[in-house]
PDBQT receptor file of N, H, CA, C and O in Angstrom, charges set to zero:
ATOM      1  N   UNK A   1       0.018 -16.130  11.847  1.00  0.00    +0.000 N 
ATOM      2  CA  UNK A   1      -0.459 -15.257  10.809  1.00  0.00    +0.000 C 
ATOM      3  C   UNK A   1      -0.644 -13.852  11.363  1.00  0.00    +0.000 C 
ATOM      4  O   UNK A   1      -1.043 -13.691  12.516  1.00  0.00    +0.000 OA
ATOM      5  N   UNK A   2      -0.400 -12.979  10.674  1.00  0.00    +0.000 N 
ATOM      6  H   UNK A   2      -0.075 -13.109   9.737  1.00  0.00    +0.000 HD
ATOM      7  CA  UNK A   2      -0.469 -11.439  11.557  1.00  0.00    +0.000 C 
ATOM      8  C   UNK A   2      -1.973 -10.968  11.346  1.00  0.00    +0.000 C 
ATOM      9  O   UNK A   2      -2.154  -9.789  11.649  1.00  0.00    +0.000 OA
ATOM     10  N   UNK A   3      -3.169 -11.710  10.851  1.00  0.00    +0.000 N 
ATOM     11  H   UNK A   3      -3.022 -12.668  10.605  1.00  0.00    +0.000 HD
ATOM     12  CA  UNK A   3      -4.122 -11.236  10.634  1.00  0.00    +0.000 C 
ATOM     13  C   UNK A   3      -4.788 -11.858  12.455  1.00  0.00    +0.000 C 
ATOM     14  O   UNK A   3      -5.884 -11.591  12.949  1.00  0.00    +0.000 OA
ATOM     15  N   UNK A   4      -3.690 -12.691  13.057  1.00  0.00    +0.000 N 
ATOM     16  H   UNK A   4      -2.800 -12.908  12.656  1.00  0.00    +0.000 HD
ATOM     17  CA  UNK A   4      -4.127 -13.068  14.370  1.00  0.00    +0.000 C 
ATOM     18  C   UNK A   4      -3.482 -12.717  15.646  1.00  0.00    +0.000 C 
ATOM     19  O   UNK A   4      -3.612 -13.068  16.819  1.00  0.00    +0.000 OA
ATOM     20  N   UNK A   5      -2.644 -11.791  14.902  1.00  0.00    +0.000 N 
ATOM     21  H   UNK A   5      -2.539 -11.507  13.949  1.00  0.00    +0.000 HD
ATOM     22  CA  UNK A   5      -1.652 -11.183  16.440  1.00  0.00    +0.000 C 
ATOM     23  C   UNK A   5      -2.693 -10.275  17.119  1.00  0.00    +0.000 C 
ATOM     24  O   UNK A   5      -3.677  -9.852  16.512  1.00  0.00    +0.000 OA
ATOM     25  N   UNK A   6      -2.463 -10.033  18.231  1.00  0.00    +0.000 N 
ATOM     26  H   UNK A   6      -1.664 -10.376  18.724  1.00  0.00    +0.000 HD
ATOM     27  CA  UNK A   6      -2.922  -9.086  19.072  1.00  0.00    +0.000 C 
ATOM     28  C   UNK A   6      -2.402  -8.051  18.711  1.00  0.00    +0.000 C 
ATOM     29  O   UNK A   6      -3.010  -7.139  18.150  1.00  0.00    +0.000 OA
ATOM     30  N   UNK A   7      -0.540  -8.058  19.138  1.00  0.00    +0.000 N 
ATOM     31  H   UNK A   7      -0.046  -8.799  19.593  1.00  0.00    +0.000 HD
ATOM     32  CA  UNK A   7       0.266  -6.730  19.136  1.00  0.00    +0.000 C 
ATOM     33  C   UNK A   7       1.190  -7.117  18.074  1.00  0.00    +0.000 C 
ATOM     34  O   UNK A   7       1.903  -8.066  18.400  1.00  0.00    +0.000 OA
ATOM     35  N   UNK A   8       1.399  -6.631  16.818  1.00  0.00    +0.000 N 
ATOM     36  H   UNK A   8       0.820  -5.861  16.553  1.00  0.00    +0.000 HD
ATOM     37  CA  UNK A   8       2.074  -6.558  15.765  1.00  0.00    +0.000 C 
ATOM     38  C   UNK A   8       2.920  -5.940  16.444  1.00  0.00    +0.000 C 
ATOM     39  O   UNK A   8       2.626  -5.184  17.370  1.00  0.00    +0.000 OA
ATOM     40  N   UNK A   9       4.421  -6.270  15.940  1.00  0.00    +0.000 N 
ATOM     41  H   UNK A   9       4.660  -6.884  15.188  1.00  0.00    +0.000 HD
ATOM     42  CA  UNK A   9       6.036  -5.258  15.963  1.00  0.00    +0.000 C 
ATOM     43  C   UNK A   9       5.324  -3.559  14.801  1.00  0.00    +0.000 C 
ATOM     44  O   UNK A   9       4.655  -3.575  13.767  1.00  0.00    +0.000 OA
ATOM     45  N   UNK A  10       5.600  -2.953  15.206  1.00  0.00    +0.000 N 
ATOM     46  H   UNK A  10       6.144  -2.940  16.046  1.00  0.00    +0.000 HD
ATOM     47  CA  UNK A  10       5.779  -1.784  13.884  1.00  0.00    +0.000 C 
ATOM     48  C   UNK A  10       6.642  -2.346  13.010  1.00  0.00    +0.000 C 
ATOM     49  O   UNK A  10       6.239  -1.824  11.971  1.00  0.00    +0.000 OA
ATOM     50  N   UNK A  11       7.657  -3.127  12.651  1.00  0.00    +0.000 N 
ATOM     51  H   UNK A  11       7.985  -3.552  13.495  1.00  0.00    +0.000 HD
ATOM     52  CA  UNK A  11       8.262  -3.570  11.528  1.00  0.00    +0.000 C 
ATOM     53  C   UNK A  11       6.922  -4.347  10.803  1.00  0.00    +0.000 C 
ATOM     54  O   UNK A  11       6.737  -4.032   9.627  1.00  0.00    +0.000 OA
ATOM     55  N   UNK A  12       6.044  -5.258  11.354  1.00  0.00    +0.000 N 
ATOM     56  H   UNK A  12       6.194  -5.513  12.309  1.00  0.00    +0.000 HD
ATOM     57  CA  UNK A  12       5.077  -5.621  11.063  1.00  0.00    +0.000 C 
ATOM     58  C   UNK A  12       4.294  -4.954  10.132  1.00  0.00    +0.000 C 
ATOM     59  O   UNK A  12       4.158  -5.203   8.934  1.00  0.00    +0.000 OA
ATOM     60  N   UNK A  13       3.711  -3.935  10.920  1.00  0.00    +0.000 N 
ATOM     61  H   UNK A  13       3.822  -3.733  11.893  1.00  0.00    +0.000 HD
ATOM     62  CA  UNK A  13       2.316  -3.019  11.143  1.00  0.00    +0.000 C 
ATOM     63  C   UNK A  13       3.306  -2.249   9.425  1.00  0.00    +0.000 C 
ATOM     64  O   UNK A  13       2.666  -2.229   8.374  1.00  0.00    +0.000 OA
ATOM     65  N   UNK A  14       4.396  -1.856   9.441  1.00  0.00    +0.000 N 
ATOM     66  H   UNK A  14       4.916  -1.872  10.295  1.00  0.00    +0.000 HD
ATOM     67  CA  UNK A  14       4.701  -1.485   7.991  1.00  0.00    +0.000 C 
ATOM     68  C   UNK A  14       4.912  -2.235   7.306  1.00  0.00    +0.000 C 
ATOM     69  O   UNK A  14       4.603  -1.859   6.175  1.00  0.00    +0.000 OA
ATOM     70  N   UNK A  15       5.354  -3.308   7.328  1.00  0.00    +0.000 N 
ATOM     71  H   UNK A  15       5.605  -3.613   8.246  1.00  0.00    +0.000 HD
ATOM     72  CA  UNK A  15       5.064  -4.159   5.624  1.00  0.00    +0.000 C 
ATOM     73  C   UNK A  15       3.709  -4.408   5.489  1.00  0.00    +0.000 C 
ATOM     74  O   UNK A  15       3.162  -4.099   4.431  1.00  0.00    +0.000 OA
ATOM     75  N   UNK A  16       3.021  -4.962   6.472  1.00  0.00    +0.000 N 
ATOM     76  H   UNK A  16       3.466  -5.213   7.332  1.00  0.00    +0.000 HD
ATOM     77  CA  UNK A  16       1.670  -5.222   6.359  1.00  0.00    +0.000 C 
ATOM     78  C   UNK A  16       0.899  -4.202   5.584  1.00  0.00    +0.000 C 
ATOM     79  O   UNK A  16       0.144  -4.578   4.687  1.00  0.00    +0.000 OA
ATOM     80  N   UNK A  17       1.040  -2.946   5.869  1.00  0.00    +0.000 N 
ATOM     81  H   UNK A  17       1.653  -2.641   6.597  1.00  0.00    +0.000 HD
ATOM     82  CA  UNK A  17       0.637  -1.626   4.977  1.00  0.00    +0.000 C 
ATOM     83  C   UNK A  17       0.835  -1.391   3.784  1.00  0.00    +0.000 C 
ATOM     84  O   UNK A  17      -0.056  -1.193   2.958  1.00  0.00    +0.000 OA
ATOM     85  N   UNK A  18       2.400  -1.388   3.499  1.00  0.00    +0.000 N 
ATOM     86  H   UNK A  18       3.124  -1.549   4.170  1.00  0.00    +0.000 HD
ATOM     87  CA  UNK A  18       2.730  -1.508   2.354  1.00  0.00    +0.000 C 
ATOM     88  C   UNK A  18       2.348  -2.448   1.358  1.00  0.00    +0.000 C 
ATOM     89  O   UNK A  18       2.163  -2.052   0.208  1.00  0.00    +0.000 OA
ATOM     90  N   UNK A  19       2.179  -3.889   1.720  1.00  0.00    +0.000 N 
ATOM     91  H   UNK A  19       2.329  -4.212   2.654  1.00  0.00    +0.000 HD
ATOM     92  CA  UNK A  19       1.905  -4.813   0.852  1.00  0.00    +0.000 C 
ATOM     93  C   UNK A  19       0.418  -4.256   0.813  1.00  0.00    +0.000 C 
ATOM     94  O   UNK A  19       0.192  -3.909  -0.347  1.00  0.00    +0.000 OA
ATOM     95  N   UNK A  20      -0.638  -4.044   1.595  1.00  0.00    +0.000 N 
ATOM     96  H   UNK A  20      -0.455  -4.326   2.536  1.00  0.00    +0.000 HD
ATOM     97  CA  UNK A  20      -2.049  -3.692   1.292  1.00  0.00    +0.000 C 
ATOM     98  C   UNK A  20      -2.119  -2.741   0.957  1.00  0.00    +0.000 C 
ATOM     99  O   UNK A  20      -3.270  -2.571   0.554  1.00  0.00    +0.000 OA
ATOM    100  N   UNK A  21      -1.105  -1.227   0.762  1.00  0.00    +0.000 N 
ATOM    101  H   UNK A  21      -0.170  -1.365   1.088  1.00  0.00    +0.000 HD
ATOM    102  CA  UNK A  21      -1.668  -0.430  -0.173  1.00  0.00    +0.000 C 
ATOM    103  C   UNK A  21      -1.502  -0.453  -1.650  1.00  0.00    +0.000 C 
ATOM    104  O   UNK A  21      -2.367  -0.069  -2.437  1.00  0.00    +0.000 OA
ATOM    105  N   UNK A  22      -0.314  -0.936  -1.984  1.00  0.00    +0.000 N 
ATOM    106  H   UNK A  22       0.389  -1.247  -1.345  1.00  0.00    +0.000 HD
ATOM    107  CA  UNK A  22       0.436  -1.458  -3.343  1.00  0.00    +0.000 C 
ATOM    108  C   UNK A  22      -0.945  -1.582  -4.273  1.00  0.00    +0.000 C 
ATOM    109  O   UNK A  22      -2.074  -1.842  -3.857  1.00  0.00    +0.000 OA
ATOM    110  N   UNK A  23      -0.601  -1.363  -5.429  1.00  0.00    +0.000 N 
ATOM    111  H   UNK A  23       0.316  -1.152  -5.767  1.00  0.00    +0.000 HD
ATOM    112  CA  UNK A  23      -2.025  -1.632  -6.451  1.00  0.00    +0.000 C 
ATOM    113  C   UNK A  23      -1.153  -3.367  -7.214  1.00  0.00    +0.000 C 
ATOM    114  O   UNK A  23      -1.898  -4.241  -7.658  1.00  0.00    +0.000 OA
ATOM    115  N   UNK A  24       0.005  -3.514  -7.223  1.00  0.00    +0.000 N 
ATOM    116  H   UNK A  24       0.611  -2.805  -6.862  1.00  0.00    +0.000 HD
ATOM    117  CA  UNK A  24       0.642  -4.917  -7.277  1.00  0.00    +0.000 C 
ATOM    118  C   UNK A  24       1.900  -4.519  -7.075  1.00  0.00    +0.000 C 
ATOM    119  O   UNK A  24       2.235  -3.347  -6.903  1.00  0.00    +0.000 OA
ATOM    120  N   UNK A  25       2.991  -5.942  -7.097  1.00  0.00    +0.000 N 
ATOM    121  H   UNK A  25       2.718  -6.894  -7.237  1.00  0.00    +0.000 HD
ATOM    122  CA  UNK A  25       4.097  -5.783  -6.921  1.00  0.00    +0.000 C 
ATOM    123  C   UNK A  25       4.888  -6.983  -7.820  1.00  0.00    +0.000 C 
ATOM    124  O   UNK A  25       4.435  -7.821  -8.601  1.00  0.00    +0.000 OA
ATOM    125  N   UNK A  26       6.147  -6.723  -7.407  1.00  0.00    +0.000 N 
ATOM    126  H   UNK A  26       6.515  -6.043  -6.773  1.00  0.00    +0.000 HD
ATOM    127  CA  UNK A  26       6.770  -7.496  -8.829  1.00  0.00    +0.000 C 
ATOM    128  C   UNK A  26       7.722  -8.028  -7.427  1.00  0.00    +0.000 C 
ATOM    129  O   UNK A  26       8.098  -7.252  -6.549  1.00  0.00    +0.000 OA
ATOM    130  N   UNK A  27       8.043  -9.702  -7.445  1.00  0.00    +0.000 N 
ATOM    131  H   UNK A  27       7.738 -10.332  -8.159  1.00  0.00    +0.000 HD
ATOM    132  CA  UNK A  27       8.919 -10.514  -6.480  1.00  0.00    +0.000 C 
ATOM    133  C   UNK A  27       9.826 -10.606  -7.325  1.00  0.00    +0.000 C 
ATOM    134  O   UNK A  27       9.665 -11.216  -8.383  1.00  0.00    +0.000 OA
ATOM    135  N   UNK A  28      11.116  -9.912  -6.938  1.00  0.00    +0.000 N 
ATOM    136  H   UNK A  28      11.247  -9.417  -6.079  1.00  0.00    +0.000 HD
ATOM    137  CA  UNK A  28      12.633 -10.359  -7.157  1.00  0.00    +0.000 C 
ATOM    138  C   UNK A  28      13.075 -11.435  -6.002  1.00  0.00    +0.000 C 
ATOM    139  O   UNK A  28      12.956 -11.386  -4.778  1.00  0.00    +0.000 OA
ATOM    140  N   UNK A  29      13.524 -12.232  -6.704  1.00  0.00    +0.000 N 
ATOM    141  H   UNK A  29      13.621 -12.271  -7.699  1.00  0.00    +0.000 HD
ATOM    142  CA  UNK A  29      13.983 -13.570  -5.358  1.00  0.00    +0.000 C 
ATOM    143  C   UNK A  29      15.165 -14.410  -6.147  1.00  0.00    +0.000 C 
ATOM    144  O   UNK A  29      15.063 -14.889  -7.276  1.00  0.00    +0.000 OA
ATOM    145  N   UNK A  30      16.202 -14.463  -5.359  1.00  0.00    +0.000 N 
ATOM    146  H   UNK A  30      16.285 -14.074  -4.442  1.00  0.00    +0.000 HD
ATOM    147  CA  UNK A  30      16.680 -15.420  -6.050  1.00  0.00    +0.000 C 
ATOM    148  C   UNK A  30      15.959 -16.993  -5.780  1.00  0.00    +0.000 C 
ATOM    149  O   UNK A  30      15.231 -17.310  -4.839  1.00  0.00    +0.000 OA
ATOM    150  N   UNK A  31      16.455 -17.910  -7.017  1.00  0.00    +0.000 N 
ATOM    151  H   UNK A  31      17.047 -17.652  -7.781  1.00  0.00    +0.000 HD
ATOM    152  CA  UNK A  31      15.988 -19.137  -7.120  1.00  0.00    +0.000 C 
ATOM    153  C   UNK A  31      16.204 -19.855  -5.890  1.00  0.00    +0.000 C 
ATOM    154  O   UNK A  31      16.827 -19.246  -5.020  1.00  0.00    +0.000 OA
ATOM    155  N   UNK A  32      15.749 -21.227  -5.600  1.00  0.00    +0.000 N 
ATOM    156  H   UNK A  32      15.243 -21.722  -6.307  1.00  0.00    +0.000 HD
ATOM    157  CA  UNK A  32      15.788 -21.711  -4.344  1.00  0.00    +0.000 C 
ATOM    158  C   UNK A  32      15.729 -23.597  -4.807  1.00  0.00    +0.000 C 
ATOM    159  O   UNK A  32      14.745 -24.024  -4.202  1.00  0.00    +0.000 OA
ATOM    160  N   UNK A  33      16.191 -24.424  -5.366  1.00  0.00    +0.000 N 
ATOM    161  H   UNK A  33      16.990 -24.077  -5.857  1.00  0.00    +0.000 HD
ATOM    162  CA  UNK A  33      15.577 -26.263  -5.778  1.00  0.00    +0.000 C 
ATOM    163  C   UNK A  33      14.617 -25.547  -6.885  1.00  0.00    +0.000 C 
ATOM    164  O   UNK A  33      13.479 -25.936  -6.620  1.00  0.00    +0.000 OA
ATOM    165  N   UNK A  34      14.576 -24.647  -8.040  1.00  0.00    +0.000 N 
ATOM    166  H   UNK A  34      15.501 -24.332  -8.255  1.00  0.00    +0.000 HD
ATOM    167  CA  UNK A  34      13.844 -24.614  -8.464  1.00  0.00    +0.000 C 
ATOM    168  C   UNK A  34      12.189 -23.808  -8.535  1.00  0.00    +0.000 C 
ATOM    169  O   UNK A  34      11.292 -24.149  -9.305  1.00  0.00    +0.000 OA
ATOM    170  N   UNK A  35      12.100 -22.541  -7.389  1.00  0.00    +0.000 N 
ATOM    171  H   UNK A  35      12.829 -22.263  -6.763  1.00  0.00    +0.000 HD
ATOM    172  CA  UNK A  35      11.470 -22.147  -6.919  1.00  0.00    +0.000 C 
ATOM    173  C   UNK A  35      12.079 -20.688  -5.819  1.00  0.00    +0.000 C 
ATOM    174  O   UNK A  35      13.130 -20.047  -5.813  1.00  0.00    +0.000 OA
ATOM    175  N   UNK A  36      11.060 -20.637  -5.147  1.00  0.00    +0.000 N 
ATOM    176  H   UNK A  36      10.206 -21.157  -5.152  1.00  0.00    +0.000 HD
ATOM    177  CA  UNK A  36      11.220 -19.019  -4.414  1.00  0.00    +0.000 C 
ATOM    178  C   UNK A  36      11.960 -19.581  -3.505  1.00  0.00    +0.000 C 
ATOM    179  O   UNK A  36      12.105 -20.800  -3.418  1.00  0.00    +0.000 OA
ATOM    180  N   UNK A  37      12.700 -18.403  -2.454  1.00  0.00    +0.000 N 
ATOM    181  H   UNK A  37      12.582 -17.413  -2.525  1.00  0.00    +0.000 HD
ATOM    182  CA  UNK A  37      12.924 -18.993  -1.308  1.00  0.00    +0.000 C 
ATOM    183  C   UNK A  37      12.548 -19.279  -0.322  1.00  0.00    +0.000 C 
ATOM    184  O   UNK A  37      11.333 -19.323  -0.517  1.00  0.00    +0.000 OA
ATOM    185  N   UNK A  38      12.716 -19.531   0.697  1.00  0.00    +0.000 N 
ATOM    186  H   UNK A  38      13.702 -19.495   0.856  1.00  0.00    +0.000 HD
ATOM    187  CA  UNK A  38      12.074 -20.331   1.842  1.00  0.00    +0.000 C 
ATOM    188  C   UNK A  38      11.355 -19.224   2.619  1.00  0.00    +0.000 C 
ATOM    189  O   UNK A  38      10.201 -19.268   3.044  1.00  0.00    +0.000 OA
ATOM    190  N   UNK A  39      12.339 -18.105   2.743  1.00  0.00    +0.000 N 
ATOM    191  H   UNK A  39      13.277 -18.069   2.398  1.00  0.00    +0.000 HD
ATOM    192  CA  UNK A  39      12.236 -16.771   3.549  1.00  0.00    +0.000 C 
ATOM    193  C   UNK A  39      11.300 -15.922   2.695  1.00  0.00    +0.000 C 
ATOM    194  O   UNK A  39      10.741 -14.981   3.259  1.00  0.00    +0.000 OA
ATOM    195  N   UNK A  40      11.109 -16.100   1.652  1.00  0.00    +0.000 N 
ATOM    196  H   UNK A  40      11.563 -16.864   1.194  1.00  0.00    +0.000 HD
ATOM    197  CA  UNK A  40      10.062 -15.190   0.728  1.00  0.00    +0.000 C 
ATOM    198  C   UNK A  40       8.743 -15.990   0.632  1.00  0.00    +0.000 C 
ATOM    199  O   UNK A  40       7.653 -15.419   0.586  1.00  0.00    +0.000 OA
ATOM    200  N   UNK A  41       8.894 -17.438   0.599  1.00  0.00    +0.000 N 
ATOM    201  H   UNK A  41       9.779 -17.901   0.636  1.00  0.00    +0.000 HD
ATOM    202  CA  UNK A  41       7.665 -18.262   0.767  1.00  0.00    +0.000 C 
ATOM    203  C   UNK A  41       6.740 -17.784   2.128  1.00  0.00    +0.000 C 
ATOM    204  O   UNK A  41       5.688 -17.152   2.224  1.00  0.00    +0.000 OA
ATOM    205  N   UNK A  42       7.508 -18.302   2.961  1.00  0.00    +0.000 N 
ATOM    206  H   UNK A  42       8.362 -18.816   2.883  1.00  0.00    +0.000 HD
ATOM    207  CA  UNK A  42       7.249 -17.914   4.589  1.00  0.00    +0.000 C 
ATOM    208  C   UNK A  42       6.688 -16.547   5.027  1.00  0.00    +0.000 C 
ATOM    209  O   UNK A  42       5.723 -16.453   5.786  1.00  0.00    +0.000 OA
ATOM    210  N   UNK A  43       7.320 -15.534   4.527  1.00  0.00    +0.000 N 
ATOM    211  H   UNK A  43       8.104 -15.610   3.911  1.00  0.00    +0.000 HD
ATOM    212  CA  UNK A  43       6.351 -14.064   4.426  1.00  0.00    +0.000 C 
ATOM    213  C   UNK A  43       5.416 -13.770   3.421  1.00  0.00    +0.000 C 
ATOM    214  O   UNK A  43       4.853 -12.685   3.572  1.00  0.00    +0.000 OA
ATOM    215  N   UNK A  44       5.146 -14.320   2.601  1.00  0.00    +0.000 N 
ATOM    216  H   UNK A  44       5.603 -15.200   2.479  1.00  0.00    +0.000 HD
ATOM    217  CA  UNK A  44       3.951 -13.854   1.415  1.00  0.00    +0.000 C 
ATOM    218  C   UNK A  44       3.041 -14.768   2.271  1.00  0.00    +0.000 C 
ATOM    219  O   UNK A  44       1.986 -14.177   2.501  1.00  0.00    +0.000 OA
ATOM    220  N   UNK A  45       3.086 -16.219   2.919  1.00  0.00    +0.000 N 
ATOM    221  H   UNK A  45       3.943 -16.699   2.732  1.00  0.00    +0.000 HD
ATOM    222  CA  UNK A  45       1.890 -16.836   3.352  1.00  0.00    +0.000 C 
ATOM    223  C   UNK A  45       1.667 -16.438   4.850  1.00  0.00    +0.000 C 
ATOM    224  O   UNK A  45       0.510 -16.568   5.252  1.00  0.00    +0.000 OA
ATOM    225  N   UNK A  46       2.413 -16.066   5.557  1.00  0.00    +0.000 N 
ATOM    226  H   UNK A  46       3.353 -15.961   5.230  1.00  0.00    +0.000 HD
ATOM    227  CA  UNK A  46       2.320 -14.994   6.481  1.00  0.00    +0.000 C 
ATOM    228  C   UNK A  46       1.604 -13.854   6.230  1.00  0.00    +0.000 C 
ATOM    229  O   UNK A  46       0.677 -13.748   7.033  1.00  0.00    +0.000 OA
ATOM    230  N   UNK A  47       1.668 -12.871   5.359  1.00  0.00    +0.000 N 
ATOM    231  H   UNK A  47       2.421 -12.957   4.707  1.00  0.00    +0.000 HD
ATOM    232  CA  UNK A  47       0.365 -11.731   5.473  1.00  0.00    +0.000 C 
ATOM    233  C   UNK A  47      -0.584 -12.746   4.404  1.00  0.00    +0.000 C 
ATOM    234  O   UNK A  47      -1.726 -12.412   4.088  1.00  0.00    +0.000 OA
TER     235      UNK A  47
């Protein structure tokens, strides 16, 4: 989880920003079995 890294990448340290300054956001994803994808699952429960 990046709320437990020590040293974040700067690729990090900027989405992490971006997603926390956003007032919301809208997920474009393509479908996946019915659902998000694996790679969009995996980073939204990541930050």
């Amino acid at each position: 989880m990046y709320k437990k890294m020590n040293t974040p990448s700067e690729n990090l340290k900027k989405l992490y920003n971006t997603i926390k300054e956003a007032d919301g956001y809208i997920t474009v994803t393509p479908e996946c079995n019915h659902s998000i994808s694996s790679a969009m699952k995996n980073t939204l429960d990541y930050f």
